[in-house]
C-alpha positions as MATLAB code, in Angstrom:
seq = 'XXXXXXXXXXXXXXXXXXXXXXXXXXXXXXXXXXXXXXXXXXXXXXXXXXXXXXXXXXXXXXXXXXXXXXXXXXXXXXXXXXXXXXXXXXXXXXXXXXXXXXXXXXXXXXXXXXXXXXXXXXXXXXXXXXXXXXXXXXXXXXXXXXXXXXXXXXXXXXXXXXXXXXXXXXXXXXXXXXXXXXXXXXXXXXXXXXXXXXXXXXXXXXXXXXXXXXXXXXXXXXXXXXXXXXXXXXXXXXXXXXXXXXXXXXXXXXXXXXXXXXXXXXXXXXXXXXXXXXXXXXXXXXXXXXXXXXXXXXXXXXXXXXXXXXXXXXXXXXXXXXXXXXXXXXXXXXXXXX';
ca = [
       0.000    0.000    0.000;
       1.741    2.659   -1.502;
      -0.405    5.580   -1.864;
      -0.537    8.294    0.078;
      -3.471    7.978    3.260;
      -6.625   10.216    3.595;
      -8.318   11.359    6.599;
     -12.216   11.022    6.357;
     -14.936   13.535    8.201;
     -17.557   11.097    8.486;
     -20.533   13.725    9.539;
     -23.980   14.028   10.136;
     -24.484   16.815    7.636;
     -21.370   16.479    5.579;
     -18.656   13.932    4.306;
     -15.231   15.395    4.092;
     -12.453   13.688    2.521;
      -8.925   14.864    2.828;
      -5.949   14.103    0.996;
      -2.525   15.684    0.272;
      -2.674   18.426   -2.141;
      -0.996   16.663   -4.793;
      -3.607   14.105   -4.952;
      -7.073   13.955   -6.894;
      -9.585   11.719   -5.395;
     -13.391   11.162   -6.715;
     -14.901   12.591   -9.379;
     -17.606   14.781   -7.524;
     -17.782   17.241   -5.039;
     -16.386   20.652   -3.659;
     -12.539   20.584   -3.808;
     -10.824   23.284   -2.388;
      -6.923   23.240   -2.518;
      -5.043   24.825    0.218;
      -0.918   24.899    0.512;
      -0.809   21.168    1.741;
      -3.908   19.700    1.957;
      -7.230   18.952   -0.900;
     -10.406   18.837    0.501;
     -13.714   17.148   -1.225;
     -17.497   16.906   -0.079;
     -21.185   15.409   -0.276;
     -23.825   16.443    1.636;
     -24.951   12.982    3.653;
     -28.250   12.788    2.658;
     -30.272   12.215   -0.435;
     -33.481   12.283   -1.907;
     -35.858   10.058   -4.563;
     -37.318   11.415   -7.777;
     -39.521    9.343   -9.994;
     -37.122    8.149  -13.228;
     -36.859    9.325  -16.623;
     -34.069    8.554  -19.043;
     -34.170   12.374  -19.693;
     -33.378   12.846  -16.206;
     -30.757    9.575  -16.016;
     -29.436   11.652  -18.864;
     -28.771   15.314  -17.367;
     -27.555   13.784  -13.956;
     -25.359   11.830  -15.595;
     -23.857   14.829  -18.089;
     -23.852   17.073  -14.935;
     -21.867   14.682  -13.139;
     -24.382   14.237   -9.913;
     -24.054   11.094   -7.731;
     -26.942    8.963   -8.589;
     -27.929    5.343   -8.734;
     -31.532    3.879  -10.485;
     -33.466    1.844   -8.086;
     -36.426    0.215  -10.062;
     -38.893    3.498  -11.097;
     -36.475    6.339   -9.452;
     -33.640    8.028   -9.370;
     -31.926    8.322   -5.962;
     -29.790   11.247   -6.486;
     -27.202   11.755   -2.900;
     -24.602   14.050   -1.896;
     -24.776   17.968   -2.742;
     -27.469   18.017   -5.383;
     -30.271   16.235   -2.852;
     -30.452   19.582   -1.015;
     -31.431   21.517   -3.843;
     -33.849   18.650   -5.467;
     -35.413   18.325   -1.961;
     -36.452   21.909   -1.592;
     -37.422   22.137   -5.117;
     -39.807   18.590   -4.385;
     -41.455   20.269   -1.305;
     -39.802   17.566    0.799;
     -36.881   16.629    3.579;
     -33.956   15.006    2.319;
     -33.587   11.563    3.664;
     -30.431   11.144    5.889;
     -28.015    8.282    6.332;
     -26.720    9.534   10.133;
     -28.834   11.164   12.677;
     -27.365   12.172   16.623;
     -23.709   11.750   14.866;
     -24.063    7.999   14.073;
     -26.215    5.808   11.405;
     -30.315    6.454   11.209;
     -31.453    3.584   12.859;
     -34.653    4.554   11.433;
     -33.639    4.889    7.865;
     -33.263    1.091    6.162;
     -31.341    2.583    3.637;
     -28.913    4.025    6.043;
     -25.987    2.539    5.043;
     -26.612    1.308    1.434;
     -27.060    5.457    0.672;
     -23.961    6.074    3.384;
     -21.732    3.930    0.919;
     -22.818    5.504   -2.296;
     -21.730    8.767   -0.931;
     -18.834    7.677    0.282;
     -17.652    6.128   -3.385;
     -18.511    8.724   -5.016;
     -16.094   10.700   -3.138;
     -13.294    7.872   -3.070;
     -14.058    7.077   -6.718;
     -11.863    4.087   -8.098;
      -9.369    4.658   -5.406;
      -6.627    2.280   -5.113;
      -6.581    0.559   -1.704;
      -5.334    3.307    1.092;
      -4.585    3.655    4.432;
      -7.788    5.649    5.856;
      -8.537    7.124    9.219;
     -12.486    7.746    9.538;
     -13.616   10.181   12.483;
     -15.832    8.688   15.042;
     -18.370   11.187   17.999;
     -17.583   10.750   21.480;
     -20.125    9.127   23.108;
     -22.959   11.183   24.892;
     -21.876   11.477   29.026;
     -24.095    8.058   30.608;
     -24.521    6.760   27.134;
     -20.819    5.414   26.431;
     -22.102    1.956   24.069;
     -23.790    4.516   21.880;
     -21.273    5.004   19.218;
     -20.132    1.148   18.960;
     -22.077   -0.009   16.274;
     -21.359    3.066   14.289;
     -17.800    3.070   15.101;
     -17.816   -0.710   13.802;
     -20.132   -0.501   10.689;
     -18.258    2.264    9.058;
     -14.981    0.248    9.109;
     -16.838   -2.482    7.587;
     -18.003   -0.488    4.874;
     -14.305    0.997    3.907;
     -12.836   -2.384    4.360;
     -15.498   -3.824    1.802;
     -14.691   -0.914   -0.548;
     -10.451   -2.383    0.118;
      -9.372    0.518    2.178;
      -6.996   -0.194    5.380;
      -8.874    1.802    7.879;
      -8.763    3.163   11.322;
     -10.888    5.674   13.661;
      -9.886    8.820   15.056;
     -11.923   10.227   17.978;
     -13.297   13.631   16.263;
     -12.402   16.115   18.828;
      -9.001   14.695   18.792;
      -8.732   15.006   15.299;
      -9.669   18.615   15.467;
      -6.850   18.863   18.399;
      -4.251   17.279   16.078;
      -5.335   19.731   13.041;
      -5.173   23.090   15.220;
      -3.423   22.659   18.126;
       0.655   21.861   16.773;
       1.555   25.593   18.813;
       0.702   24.300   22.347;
       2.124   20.852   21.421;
      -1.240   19.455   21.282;
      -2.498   20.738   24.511;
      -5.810   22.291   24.673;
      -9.441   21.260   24.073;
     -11.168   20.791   20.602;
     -14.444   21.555   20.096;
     -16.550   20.290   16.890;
     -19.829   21.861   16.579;
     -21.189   19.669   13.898;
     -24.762   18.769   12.649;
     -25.581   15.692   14.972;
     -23.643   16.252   17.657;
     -20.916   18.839   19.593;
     -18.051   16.821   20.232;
     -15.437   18.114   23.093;
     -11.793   16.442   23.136;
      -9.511   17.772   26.464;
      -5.853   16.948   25.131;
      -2.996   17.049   27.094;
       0.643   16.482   24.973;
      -1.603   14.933   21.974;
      -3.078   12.414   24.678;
      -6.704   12.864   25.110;
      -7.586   13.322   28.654;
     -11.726   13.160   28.596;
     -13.885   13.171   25.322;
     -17.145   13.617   25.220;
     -20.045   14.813   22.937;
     -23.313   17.287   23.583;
     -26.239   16.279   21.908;
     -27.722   19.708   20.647;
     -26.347   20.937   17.281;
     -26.690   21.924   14.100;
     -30.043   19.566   13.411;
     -31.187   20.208   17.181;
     -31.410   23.886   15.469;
     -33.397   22.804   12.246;
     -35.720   20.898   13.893;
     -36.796   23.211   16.721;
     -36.862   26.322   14.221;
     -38.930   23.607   11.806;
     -41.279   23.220   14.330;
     -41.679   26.668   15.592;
     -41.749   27.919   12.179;
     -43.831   25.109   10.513;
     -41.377   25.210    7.831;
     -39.375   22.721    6.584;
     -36.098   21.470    8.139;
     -34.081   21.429    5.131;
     -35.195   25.199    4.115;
     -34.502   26.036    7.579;
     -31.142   24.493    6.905;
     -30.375   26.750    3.911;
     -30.948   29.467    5.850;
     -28.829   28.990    8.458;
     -25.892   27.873    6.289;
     -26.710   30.861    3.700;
     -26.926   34.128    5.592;
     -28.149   34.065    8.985;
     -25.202   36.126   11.422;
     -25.817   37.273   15.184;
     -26.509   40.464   16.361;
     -28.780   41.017   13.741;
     -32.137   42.755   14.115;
     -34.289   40.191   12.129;
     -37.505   40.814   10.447;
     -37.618   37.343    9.088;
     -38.897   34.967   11.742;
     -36.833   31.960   10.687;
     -33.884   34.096   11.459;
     -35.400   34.894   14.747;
     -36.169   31.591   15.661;
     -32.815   30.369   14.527;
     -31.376   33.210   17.005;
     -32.865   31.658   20.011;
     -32.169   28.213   19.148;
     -29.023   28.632   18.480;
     -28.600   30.159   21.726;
     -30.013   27.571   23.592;
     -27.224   25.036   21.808;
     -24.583   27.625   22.927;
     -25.773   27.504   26.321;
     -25.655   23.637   26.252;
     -22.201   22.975   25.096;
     -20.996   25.717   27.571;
     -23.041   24.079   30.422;
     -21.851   20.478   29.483;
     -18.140   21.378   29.237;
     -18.444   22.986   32.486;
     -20.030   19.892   34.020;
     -17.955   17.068   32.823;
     -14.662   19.336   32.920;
     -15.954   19.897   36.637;
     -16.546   16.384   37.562;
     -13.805   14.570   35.858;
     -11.210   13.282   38.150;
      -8.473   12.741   35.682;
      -7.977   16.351   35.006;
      -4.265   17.124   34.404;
      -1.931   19.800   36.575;
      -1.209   21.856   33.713;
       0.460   25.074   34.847;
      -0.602   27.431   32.377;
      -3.529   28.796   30.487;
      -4.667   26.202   27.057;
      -6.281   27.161   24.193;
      -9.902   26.214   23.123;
     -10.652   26.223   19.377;
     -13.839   25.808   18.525;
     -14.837   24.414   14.247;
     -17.735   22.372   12.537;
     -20.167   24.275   10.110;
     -22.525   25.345   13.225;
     -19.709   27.381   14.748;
     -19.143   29.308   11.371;
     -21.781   31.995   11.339;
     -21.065   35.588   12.218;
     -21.146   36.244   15.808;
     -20.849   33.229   16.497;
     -17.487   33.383   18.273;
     -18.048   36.332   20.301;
     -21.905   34.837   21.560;
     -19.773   31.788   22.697;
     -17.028   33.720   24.452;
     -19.825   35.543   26.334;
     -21.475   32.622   27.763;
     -18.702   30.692   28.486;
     -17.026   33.490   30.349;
     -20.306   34.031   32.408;
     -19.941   30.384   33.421;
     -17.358   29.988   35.945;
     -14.986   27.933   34.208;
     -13.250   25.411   35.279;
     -10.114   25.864   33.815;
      -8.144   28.661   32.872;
      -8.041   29.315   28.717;
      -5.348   31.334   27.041;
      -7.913   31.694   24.302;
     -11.118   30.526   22.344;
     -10.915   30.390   18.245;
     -12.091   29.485   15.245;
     -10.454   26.760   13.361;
      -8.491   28.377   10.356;
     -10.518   26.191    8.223;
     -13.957   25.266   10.264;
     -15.602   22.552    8.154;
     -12.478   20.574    7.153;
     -10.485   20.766   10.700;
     -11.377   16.932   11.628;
     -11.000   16.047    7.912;
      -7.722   17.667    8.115;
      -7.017   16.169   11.997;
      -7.611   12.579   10.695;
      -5.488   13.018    7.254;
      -2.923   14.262    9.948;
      -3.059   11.018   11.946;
      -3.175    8.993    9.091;
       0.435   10.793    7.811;
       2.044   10.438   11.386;
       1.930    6.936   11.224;
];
């Protein structure tokens, strides 16, 4: 096994492959090249429309992920946002709560699709997959997850090993302090939180409100649908902003409530934990995921976690340089060090 490794976001909203910037990987997604590292994505979800040839036909020319199942077309990745919302209808999602839908059967047939069509005919390659922390009380909830997704690489001939995702967003931000400090990914299912001490991680643990905990409670305050909601938010909603719109209201408050959450459960488990290191100084927090990217959304964290009490002493709280590819980037990172 020759080839260079990749390091594999494996989200609730989004799949994130990255690779070293000399490699080309897939045949579909968002690439973005930065000075060392190539980044690709598909939205994890997709959606059914009834089948044409016409249709087979355009998808096909336009490049879209698809595959025919009987009388429809099963288009996943990016383009199922925009057919959704065009249908009326919610995209269908593969993960929910930061590990497989339990209550979608075609969980992981749809999970695999997505993730070919961003491997493409890849030779065999050393991949390390990110993986949530388990909620606090609720530590078996991630095994089956944790377990079917290497069995879905290895089936696709991929040498493969997880990466806990706050770790991975230690390893991709934190080189400065040595690898000391906490990592926070504020994702769609879940916020994972990774304490690190010398690249060792000390406690790990995830929150359960985030990005979709948003959606759904503006959805159903709004009585419109999640996946417009979700455009919203990821489109132009900021903080500190005097809405008219109600959805951006509603987002406002929810998003607040989240913000409070995560600030409460660090507090609490950082509090409790009995393995805390001695460590001296002031570490750094750095906060990434898509739900940490809108404007304000720094400074409304930095508020409530300073009203809080803290348990330990910060040196400061960040963005990510590059939010939505930091554990993408953290697990590519692994993946080289080995």
């Amino acid at each position: 096994m020759n080839s260079q490794p990749l390091g594999l976001d494996v989200g609730t909203s989004r799949i994130v492959l990255a690779a070293p910037s000399t490699e080309t990987t897939g045949d579909a997604g968002i690439g973005i090249q930065g000075p060392a590292y190539q980044f690709r994505s598909q939205l994890n979800a997709f959606v059914r429309l009834p089948f044409t040839r016409i249709t087979e036909g355009v998808l096909k020319k336009e490049n879209v992920p698809y595959s025919v199942q009987g009388q429809e077309i099963v288009v996943h990745g990016n383009e199922a946002e925009m057919f959704a919302d065009l249908l009326g209808k919610e995209m269908r999602r593969p993960m929910r709560g930061g590990v497989l839908n339990a209550s979608e059967p075609e969980g992981e047939t749809q999970l695999r699709q997505i993730m070919e069509s961003l491997l493409g005919n890849s030779e065999p390659r050393k991949i390390y997959y990110s993986v949530p922390a388990a909620p606090a009380g609720n530590e078996d909830s991630v095994t089956y997850h944790e377990t079917a997704i290497r069995h879905l690489l290895q089936q696709l001939g991929h040498e493969v090993k997880s990466i806990n995702e706050g770790l991975a967003v230690v390893y991709s931000e934190l080189e400065d302090s040595n690898y000391t400090g906490i990592g926070v990914s504020c994702g769609g299912g879940l916020c994972n939180v990774c304490l690190s001490y010398l690249s060792v991680p000390v406690l790990s643990f995830s929150i359960a409100k985030a990005g979709d905990f948003i959606d759904a409670s503006a959805s159903q305050a709004t009585g419109e649908l999640a996946n417009r909601i979700r455009i919203t938010k990821e489109s132009d909603f900021y903080f500190n902003g005097h809405f008219s719109d109600r959805v951006k209201q509603v987002l406002s408050v929810f998003y607040d409530d989240m913000i409070q959450a995560l600030v409460v459960g660090m507090k609490d488990a950082f509090s409790a934990s009995k393995a805390m290191p001695k460590f001296g100084r002031r570490i750094p927090m750095v906060l990434s995921g898509g739900s940490a990217m809108p404007n304000g959304f720094l400074d409304r964290f930095r508020t409530a976690l300073n009203a809080s009490d803290f348990p330990i002493s910060l040196s400061e709280i960040r963005l990510a340089n590059d939010p939505l590819h930091a554990t993408a980037k953290g697990a590519l990172l692994a993946a080289l060090s080995e």
